[in-house]
C-alpha positions in Angstrom: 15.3 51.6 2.8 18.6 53.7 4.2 20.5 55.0 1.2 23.7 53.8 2.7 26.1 52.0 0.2 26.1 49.1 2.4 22.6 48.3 3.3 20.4 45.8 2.0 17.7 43.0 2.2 18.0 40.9 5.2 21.8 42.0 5.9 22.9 41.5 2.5 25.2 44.3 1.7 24.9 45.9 -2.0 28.0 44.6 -3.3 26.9 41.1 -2.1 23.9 41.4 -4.3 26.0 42.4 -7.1 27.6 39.2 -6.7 24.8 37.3 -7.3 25.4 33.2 -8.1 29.0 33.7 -7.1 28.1 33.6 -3.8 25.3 31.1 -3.8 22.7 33.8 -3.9 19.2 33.0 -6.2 18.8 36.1 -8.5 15.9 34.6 -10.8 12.1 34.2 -10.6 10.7 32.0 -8.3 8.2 31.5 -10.5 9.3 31.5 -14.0 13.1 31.4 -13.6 13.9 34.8 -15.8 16.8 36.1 -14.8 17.1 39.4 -12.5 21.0 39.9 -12.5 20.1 42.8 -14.8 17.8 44.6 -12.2 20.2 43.8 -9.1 23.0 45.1 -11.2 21.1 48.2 -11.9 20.9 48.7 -7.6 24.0 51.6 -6.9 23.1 52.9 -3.1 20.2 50.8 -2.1 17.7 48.1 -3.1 14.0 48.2 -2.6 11.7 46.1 -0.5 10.2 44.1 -3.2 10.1 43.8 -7.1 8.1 42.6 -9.8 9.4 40.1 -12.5 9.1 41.4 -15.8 8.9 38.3 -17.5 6.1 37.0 -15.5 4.6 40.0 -13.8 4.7 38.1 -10.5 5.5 40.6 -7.1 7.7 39.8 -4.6 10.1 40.4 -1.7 13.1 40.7 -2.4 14.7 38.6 0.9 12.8 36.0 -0.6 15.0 36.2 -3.8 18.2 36.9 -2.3 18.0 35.2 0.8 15.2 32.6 1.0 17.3 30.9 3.9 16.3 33.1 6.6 12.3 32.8 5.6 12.1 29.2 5.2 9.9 27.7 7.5 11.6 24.9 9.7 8.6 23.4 10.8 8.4 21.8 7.2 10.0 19.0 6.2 12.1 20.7 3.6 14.2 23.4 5.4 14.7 21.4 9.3 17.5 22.2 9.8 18.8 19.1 11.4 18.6 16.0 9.7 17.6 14.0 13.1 14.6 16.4 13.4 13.1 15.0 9.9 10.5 12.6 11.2 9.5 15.3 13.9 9.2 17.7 10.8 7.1 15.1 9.1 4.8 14.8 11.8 4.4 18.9 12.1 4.1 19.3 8.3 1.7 16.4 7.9 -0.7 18.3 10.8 -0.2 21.6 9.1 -1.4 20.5 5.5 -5.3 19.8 7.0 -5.4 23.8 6.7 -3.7 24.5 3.1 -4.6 28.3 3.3 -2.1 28.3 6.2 0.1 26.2 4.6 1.0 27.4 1.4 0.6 30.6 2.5 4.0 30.2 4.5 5.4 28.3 1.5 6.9 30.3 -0.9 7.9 29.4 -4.6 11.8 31.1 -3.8 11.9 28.5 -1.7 14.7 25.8 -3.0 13.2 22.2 -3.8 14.8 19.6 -1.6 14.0 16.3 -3.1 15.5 14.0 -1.4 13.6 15.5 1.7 10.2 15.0 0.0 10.6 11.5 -1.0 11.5 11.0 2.6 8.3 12.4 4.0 6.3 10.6 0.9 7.6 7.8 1.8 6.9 8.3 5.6 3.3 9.0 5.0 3.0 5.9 2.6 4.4 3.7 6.1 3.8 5.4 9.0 0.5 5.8 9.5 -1.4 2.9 7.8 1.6 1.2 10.0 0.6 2.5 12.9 -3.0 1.8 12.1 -2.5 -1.8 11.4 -0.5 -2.7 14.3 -3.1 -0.8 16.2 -6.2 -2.9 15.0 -4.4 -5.8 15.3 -3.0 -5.6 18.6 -6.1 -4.3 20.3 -8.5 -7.5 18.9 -5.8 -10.1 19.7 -5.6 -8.6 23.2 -9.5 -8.3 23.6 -10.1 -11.7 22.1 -7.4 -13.0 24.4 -9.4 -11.8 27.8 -12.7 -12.9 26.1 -11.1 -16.2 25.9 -10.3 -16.1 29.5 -13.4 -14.7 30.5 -15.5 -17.8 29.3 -13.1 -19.7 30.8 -14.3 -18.6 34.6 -17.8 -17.9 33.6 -18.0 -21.8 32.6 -16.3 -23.0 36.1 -18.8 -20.4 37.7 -21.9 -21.6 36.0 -21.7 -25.4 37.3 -23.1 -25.2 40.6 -25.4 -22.5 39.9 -26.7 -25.0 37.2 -26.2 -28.4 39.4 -28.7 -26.3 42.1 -31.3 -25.9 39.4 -31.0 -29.2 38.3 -31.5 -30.5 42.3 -34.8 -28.0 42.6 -36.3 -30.0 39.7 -35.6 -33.5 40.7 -37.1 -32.4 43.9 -40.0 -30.9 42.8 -40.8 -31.6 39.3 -43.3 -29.4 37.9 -42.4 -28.9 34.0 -43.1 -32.4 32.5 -46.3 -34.3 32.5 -48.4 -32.0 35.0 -50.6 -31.5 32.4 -51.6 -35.0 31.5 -55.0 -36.0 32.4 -54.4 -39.5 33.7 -52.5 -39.5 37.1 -49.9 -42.7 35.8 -48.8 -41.0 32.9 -48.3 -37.7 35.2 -46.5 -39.6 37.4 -44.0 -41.4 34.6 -43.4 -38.4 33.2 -42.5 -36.8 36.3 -40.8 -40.0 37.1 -38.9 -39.8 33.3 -37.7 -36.3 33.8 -35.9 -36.7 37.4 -34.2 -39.5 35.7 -32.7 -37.4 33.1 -32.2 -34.4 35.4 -30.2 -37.0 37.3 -27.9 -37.8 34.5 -27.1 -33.9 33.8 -26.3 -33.5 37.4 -24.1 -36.7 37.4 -22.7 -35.5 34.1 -22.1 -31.4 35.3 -20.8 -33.1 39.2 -18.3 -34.7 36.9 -17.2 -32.0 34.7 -16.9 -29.7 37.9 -14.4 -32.2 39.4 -12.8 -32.3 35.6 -12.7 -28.2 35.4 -10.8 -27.9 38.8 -8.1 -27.0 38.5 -9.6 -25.0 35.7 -8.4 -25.2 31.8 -5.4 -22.6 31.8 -4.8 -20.6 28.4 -0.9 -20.7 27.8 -0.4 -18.2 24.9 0.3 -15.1 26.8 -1.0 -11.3 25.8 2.8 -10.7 24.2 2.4 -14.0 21.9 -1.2 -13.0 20.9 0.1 -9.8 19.9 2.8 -10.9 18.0 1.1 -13.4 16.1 -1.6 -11.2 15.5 0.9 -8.6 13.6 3.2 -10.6 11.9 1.3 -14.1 10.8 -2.1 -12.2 10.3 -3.3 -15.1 7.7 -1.8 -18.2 10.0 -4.4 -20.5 10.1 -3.9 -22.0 13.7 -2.2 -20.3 16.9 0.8 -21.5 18.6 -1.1 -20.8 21.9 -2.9 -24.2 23.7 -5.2 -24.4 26.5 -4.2 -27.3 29.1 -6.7 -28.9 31.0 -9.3 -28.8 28.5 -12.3 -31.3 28.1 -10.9 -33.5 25.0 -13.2 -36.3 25.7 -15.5 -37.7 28.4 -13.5 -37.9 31.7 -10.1 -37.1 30.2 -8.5 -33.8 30.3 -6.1 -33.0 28.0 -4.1 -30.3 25.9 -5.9 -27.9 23.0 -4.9 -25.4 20.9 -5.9 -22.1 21.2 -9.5 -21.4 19.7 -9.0 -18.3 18.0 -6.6 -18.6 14.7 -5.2 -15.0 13.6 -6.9 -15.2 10.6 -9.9 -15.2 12.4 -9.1 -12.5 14.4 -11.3 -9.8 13.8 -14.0 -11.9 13.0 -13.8 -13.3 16.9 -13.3 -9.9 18.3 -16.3 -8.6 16.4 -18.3 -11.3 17.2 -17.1 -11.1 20.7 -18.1 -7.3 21.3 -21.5 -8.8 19.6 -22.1 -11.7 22.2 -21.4 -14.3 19.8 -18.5 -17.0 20.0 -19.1 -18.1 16.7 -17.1 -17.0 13.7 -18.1 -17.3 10.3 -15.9 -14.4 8.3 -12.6 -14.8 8.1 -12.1 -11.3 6.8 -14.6 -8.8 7.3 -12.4 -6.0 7.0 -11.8 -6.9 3.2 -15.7 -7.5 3.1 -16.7 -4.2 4.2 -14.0 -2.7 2.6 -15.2 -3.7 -0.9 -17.9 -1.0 -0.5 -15.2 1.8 0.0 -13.0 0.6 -3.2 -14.5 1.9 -5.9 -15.3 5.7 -4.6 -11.3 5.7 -3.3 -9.8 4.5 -6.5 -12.1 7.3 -8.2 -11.0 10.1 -6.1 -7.5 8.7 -6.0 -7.4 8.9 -10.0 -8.4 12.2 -9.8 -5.6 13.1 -7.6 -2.8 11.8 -9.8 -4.5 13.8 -12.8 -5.0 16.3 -11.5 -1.5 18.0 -11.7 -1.3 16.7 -15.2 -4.2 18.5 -15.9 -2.8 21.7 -15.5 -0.7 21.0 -18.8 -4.4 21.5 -20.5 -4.2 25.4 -19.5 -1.4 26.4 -22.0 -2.3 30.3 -22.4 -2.9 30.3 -18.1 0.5 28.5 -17.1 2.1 30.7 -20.3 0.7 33.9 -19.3 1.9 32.8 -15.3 5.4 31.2 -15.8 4.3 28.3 -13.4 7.3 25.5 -13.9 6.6 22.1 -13.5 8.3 21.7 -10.2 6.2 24.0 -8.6 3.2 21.8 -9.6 4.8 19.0 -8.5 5.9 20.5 -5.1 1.9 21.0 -4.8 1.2 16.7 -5.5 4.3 15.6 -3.4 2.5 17.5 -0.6 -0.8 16.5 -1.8 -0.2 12.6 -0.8 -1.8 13.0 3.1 -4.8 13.6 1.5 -5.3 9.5 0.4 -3.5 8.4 3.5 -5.6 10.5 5.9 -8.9 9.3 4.5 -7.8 5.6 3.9 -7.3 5.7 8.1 -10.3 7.3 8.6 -12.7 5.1 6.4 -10.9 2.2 9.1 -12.0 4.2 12.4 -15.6 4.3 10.7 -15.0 0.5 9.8 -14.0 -0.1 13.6 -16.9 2.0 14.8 -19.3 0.7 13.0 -18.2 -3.0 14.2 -17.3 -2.3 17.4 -20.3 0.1 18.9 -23.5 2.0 17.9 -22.1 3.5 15.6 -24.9 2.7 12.5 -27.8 3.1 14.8 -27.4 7.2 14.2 -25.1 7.1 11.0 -27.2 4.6 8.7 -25.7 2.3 6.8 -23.0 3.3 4.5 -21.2 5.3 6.1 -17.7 3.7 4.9 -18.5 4.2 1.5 -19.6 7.5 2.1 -16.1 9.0 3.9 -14.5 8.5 0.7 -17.0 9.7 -1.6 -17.2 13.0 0.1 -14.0 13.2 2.2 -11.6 13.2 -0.7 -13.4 15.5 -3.2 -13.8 17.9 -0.2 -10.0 18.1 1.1 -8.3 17.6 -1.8 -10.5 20.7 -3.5 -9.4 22.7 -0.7 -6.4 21.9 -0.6 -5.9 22.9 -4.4 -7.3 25.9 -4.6 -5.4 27.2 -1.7 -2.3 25.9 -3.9 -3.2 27.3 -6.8 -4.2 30.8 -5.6 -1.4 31.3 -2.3 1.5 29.5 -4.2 1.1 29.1 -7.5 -0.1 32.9 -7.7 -2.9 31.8 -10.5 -6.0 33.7 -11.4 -9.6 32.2 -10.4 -8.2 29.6 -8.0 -12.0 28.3 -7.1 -12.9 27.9 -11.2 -9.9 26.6 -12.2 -10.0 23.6 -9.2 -13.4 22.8 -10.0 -13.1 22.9 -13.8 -10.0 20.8 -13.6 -11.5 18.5 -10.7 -14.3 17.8 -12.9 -12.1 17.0 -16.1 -10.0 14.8 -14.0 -13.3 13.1 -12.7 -14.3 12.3 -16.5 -11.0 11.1 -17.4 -10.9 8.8 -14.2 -14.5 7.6 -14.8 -13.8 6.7 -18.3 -10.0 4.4 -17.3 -12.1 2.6 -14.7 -15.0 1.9 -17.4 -12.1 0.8 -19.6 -10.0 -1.4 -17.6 -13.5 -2.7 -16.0 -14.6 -3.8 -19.8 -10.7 -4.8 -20.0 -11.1 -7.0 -17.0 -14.7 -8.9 -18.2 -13.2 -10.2 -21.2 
């Protein structure tokens, strides 16, 4: 650095510095918090480019001590500037954390803890996308199952005189019943027999044509379905009708709409499946059961495993690591559940919706948790451990405490499982 009295770190002139807290400036740790008044006192013509803490041993810049502002990165949720940018911020800083070495390599510990701005973006994450994921899903079935509906509708009053001509070609020419008979008068009473009933299903399809036009007409439009669909999911019968509706032989009349929201996803599955028949009323819960127990595993391990680093006494000693470092690292950590609870759904919907099992086997929603949260949240503790929290043997120390956590976890759920049974 120049050895002019006024220059410094970042623009920070020497007798700034000197100042220290008196102008708002951080002069301690990031890490451990000791105090470095003493060594910026100790600065007369210049000041160096970084520093080590001789508390802690940990090395730094010093523009990250004196004037963290100018490195912060905006992108993050924290340090946007402006407050109307915060769910924009959200959005970049929730993308960012599916690479953590990338992440809390731009994070530094000098950074200020804004907590108010964390609990935001927790509580975003917690909203926002299983929100978005649920309207979604919801929306989408009550649309499809709504122009199934209509679909059926003009196949029905298409099929009549398709199947009235079929019906004709037999009464003229008869040759399914009684042609095998050996004796020519019972050929010829069955025969006789079967264009009588063939003439009572054309007499009866002639009169249901003249009943079907004009044909039925749903009246629950695509804007009702959806809305019902999202915000009565467990309503038990639809406000929509269908007019002009068969209620009774020869009378038309005034149903409701076949397809209750609760039965939603069942039609829409069956639907996709060819099927107008519905017999779950909530397959999402069923297939969800086999998902349950590997996330609430995983998910125990993620809330011990910050608490877990209080079982490495001479480590976080030796280091200096403060508590709100660590829990910097699990307010962060909270995309990790909320990304693979949405993607176990997309496997869900695949799964219901196309070929999805043929190639994958079956399983596959139990298996996305089982491997997709041990896998990201390892990575993204290591990289948290070794970037930010500056700790030795990053790998060993995730998998030794990933495994502890996975012990403790195993053992609550055995316990509140025995709890449970009586």
């Amino acid at each position: 650095m120049p050895s002019d009295h006024g220059s410094g770190v970042g623009g920070l002139r020497i007798g700034d510095a000197h100042s220290g807290d008196e102008n708002g400036l951080g002069t301690t740790c990031p890490r451990c918090g000791y105090d470095l008044r003493g060594v910026v006192a100790a600065w007369r013509e210049s000041c160096p480019l970084s520093g080590t803490c001789a508390e802690c041993g940990l090395t730094f810049d010093w523009e990250y001590i004196l004037r963290p502002d100018r490195l912060t990165p905006h992108w993050c949720v924290e340090f946007v500037p402006r407050r109307r940018d915060v769910p924009w911020a959200a959005a970049k800083t929730l993308l960012r954390s599916f690479w953590p070495w990338g992440f809390w390599k731009r994070m530094n510990m000098a950074f200020p803890l804004r907590w108010r701005r964390l609990a935001i973006y927790m509580l975003l994450l917690l909203i926002v996308p299983l929100a978005v994921m649920y309207v979604g899903v919801r929306a989408s079935a009550a649309v499809y199952v709504r122009w199934q509906q209509q679909q059926q509708i003009v196949q029905m009053q298409q099929s009549i005189p398709a199947q009235i001509a079929q019906m004709q070609a037999v009464v003229i020419q008869p040759r399914h019943v009684g042609v095998n008979a050996v004796i020519p008068s019972l050929r010829i009473a069955a025969m006789f027999d079967l264009q009588q009933q063939v003439s009572q299903r054309i007499a009866m399809l002639q009169r249901q044509q003249q009943l079907s036009t004009p044909p039925p007409t749903i009246e629950h439009s695509y804007a009702a379905a959806i809305y019902e669909a999202v915000f009565t999911p467990f309503a038990k019968q639809s406000s929509g009708s269908i007019n002009g509706w068969q209620v009774a032989p020869g009378t038309r009349g005034r149903v409701r709409y076949f397809v209750s929201p609760s039965e939603l996803l069942a039609a829409a599955i069956d639907a996709a499946g060819g099927s107008t028949t519905y017999y779950r009323p909530s397959p999402f819960l069923d297939e969800m059961e086999d998902a349950a127990g590997p996330m609430a595993m995983w998910l125990g391990v993620l809330v011990f495993m910050p608490l877990s680093l209080a079982l490495l006494p001479v480590s976080r000693k030796r280091a200096k690591v403060r508590w709100s470092h660590i829990a910097r690292v699990a307010a962060y950590s909270i995309f990790i559940p909320i990304t693979i609870a949405c993607a176990t759904i997309v496997v869900w919907l695949l799964e219901e919706f196309t070929s999805f099992t043929d190639w994958a086997g079956g399983g596959a929603i139990m298996l996305v948790p089982l491997f997709g949260m041990p896998l990201l949240g390892a990575c993204w503790w290591a990289a948290a451990i070794r970037r930010y929290l500056r700790l030795p043997h990053a790998e060993a120390v995730t998998v030794l405490l990933g495994l502890l956590c996975l012990l403790t976890t195993g053992a609550a759920m055995f316990w509140i499982g025995q709890a449970l049974a009586g």
